[in-house]
C-alpha positions as CSV (number, residue, x, y, z in Angstrom):
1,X,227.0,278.2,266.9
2,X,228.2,275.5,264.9
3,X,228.8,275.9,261.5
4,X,228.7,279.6,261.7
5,X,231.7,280.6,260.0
6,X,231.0,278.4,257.1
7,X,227.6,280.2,256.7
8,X,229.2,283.5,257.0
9,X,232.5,283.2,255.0
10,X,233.0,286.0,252.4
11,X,229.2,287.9,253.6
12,X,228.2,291.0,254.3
13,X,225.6,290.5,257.1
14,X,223.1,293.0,258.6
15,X,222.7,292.2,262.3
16,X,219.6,293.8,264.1
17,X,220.6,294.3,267.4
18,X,218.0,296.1,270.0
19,X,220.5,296.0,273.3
20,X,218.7,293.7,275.2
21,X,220.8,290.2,275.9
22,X,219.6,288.9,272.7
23,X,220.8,290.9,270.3
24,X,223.7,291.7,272.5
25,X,225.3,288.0,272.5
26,X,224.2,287.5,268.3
27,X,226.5,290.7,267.6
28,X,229.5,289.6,269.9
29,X,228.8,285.6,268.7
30,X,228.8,286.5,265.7
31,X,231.9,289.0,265.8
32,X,233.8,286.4,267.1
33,X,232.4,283.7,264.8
34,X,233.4,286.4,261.7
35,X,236.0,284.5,258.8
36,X,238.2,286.3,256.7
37,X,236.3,288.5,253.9
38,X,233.2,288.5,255.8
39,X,231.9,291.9,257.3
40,X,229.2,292.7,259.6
41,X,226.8,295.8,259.8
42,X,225.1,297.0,263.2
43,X,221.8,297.8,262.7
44,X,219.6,299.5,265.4
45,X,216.1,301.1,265.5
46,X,215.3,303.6,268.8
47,X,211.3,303.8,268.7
48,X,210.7,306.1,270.7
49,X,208.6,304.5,273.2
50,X,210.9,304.8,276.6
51,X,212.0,308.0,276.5
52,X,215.6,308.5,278.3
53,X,215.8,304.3,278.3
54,X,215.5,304.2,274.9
55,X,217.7,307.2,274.4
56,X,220.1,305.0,276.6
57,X,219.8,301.6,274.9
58,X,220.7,303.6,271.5
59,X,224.0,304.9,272.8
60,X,224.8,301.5,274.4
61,X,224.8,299.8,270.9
62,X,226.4,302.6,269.0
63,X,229.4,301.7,271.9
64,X,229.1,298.1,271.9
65,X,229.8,298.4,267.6
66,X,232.3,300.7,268.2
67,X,234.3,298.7,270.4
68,X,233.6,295.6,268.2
69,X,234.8,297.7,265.3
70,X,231.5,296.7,263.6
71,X,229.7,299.9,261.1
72,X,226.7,301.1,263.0
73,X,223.3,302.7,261.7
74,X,220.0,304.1,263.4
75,X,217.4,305.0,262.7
76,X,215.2,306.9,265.3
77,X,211.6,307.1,265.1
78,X,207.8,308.0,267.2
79,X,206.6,304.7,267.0
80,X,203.5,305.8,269.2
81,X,202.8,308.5,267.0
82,X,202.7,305.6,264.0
83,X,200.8,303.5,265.5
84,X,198.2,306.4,266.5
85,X,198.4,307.9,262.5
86,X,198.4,304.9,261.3
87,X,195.6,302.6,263.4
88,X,198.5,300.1,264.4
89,X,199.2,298.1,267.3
90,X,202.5,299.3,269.0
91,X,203.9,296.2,268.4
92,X,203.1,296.1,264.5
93,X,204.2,299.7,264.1
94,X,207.5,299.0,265.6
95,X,207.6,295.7,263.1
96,X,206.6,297.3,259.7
97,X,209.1,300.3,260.9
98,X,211.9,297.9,261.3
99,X,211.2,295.8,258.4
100,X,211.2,299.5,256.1
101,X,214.5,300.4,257.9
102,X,215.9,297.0,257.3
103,X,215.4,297.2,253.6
104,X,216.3,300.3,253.2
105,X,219.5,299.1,254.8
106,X,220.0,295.9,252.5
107,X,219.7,298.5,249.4
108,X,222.3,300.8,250.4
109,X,224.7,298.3,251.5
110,X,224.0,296.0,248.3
111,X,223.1,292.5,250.7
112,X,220.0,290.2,251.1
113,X,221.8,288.8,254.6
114,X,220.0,289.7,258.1
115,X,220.5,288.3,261.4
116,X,217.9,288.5,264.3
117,X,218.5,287.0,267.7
118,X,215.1,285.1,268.0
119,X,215.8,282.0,270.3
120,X,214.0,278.8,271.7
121,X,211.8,281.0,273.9
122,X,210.4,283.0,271.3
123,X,209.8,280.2,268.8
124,X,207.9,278.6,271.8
125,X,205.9,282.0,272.6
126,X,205.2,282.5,269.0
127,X,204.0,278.5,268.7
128,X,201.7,279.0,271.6
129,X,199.9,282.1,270.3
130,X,199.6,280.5,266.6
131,X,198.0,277.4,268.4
132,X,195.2,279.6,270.1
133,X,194.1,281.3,267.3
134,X,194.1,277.8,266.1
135,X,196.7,278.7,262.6
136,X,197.4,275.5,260.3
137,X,200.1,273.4,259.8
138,X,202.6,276.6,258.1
139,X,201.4,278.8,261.3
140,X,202.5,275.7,263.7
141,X,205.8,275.1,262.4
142,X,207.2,277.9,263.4
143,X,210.0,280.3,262.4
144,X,212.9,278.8,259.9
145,X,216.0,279.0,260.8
146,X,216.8,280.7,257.8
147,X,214.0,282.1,255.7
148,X,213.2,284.8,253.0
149,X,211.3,287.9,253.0
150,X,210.2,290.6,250.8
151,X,209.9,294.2,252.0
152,X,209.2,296.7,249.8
153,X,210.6,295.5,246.7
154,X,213.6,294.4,248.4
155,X,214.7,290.7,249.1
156,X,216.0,289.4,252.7
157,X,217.4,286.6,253.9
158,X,216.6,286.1,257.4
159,X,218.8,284.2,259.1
160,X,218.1,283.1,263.2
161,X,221.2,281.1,264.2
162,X,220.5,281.3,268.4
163,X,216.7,279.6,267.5
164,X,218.5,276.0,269.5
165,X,219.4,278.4,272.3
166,X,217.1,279.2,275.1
167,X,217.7,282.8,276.7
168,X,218.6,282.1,279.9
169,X,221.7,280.0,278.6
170,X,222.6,283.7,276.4
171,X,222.0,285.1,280.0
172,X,224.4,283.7,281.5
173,X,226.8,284.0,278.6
174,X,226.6,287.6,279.0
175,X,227.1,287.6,282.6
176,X,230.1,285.3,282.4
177,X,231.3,287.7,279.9
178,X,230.8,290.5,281.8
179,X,228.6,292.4,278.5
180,X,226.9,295.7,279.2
181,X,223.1,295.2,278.2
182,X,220.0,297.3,278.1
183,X,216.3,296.5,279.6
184,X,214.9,294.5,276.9
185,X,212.6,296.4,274.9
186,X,210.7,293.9,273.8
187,X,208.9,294.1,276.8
188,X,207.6,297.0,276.2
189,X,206.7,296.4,272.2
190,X,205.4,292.9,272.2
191,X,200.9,292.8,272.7
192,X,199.5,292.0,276.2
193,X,198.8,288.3,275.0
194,X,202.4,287.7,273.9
195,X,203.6,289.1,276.9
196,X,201.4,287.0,279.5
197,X,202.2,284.2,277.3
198,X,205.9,284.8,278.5
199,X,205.5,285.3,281.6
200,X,202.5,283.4,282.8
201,X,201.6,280.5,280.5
202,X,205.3,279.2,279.5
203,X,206.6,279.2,283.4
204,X,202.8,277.2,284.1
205,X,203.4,275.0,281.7
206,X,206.9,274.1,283.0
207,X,205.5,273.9,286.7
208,X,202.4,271.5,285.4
209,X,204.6,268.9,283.2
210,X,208.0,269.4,285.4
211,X,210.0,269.8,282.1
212,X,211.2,272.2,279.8
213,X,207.8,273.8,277.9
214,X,209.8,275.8,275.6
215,X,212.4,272.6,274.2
216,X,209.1,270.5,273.6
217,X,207.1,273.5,271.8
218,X,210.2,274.1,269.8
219,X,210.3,270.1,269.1
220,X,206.7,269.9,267.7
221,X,207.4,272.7,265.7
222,X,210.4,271.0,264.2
223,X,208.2,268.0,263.5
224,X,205.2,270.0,262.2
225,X,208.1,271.9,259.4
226,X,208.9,268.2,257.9
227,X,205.4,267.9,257.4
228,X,204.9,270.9,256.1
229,X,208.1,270.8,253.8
230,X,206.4,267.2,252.6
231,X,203.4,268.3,251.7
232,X,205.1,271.1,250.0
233,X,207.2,268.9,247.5
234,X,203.9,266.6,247.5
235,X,202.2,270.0,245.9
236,X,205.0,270.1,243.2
237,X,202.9,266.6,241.5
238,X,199.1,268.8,242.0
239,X,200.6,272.3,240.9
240,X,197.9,275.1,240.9
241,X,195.3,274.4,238.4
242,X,195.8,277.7,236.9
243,X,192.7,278.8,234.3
244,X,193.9,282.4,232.0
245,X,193.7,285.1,235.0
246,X,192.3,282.7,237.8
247,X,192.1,279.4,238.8
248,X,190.1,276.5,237.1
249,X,187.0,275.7,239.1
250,X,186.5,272.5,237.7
251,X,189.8,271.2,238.8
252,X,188.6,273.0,242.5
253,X,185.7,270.7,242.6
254,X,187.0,267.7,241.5
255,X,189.7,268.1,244.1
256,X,189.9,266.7,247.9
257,X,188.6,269.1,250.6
258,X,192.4,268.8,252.2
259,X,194.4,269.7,248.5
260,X,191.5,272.3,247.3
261,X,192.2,274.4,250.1
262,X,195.4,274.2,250.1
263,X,195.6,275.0,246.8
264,X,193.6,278.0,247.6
265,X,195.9,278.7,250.9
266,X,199.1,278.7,248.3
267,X,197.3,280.9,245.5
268,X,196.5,283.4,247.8
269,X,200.1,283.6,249.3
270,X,201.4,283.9,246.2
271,X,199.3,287.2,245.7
272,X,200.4,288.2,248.9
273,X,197.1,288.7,250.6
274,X,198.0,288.7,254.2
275,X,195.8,287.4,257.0
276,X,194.9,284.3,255.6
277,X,192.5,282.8,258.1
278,X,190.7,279.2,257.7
279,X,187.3,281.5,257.6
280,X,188.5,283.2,254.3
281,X,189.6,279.2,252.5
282,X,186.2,278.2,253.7
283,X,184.0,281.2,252.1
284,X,186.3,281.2,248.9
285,X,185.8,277.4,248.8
286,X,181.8,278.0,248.8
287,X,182.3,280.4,246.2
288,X,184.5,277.8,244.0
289,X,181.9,275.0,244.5
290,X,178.8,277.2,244.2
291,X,176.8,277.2,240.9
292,X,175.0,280.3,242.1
293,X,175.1,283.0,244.8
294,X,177.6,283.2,246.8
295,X,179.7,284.2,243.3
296,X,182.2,286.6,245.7
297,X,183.6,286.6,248.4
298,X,185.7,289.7,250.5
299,X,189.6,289.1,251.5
300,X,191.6,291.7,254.0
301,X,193.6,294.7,251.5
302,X,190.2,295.8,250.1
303,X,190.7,292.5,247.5
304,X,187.9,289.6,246.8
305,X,187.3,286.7,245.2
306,X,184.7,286.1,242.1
307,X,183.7,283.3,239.9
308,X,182.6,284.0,236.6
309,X,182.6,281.9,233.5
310,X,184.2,279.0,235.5
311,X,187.1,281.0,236.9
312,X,187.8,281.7,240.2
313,X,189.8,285.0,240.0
314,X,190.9,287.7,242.7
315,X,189.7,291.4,242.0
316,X,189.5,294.6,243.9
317,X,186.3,295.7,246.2
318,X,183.8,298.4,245.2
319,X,183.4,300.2,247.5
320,X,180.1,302.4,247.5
321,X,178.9,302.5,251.2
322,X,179.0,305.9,251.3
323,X,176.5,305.8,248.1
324,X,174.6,304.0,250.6
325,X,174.9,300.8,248.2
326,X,176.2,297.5,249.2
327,X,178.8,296.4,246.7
């Protein structure tokens, strides 16, 4: 936890703490690790999803604050009755409830600072998924150890200081240290993939190359964000070849395959169309290098792409399927 009170000095922080051994040993690290003029805000969201356990883990926080001397909020919610209304996974539910909870949060108490206890084993969990679905060069380099988010209008700061860590060494810190902790409910939130890829793939991969999966996951992933961050200052000499509303389509063509599409990757990012797959830059680069049909292309958030009069622009879908017309 090096260099922790220099990052905290004179802050208001948010910490999300859940009461599994996590969360547990980032709220008493960073209770210890607290300078002069800095204060620290509990923050805990019960979904709703073990009954009596999750009832449990609630109270166990609210103590653990308490006896820290550290403000604590909750929120309580149905997270299966979201996910139902809503046509969400559990696990994305939970995540967009959290997120709304943790802005609302940031608003009231005037900061931008969260803390989130992801460590070593998550980054190398998360790396592992992105690399079957087969995600790019951002998707393989992982989560930042300090990033920015916007939720609703509201900025945070999210800020992972145990990502060196792996979580049996937080394990055994808690143990030594005698802290009460709650089943991890993480468990029962995360997707059946992530979850085999915990417990199945990760301890294979150990047993197969006799070392430690996770450090060399979390190593490649440190490599692959000094690429990325190099091809991102690289970007700053071939900035977007903006055209009115829309991108010029001349200066799409006469780029390289490799900087058109990322140009394409980066303009839709900056319009925050989510889901970003290498499908979608490969039927918007068709569009862009067409002089004919295909002139559109459809993106997730009922938005797609047109060219018209040599500008590739996004616009919203018509939708008239129940007209019985295609749009």
């Amino acid at each position: 936890m090096e260099g922790m009170r220099t990052h905290m000095a004179g802050q208001r922080m948010l910490v999300a703490v859940s009461g599994g051994v996590d969360s547990i040993a980032l709220l008493h690290l960073m209770q210890a690790g607290m300078p002069k003029g800095g204060e620290l805000h509990v923050l805990h969201v019960e979904h709703g999803i073990r009954g009596d356990h999750s009832v449990a883990a609630s109270e166990l926080v609210r103590k653990t604050a308490h006896h820290l001397r550290v403000p604590f909020h909750e929120h309580r919610c149905d997270i299966p009755a979201i996910a139902l209304e809503k046509k969400l996974s559990l696990e994305t539910a939970a995540r967009e409830e959290r997120h709304r909870f943790f802005a609302q949060k940031a608003r009231e108490l005037n900061t931008e600072t969260l803390v989130l206890a992801h460590h070593l084993d998550d980054q190398a969990e998360t790396l592992l998924m992105r690399l079957l679905r087969g995600s790019g060069i951002d998707g393989l380099s992982g989560m930042r150890n300090e990033t920015s988010l916007v939720i609703t209008g509201t900025k945070l700061t999210l800020w992972r200081p145990l990502l060196p860590f792996r979580k049996r060494e937080l394990e055994a810190l808690a143990e030594t240290n005698e802290w009460s902790i709650a089943p991890d409910e993480s468990n029962e939130t995360a997707c059946a993939t992530r979850n085999r890829v915990r417990l199945e793939l990760l301890p294979l991969c150990d047993e197969i190359i006799a070392k430690d999966s996770a450090a060399l996951v979390g190593r490649a992933s440190e490599l692959r964000r000094e690429q990325a961050d190099l091809l991102n200052q690289l970007l700053d000499d071939h900035p977007l070849p903006r055209r009115e509303h829309g991108l010029c389509v001349e200066s799409l063509r006469n780029a390289s395959p490799a900087l058109r599409r990322r140009w394409l990757h980066q303009w839709l990012n900056e319009e925050r169309i989510s889901n970003i797959t290498r499908k979608s830059i490969l039927e918007i680069e068709r569009v862009a290098l067409s002089d004919g049909k295909p002139a559109k292309t459809n993106l997730p958030q009922d938005r797609c792409v047109r060219r018209k009069a040599r500008i590739l622009f996004l616009d919203q879908q018509i939708r008239l399927e129940k007209q019985g017309v295609s749009a």
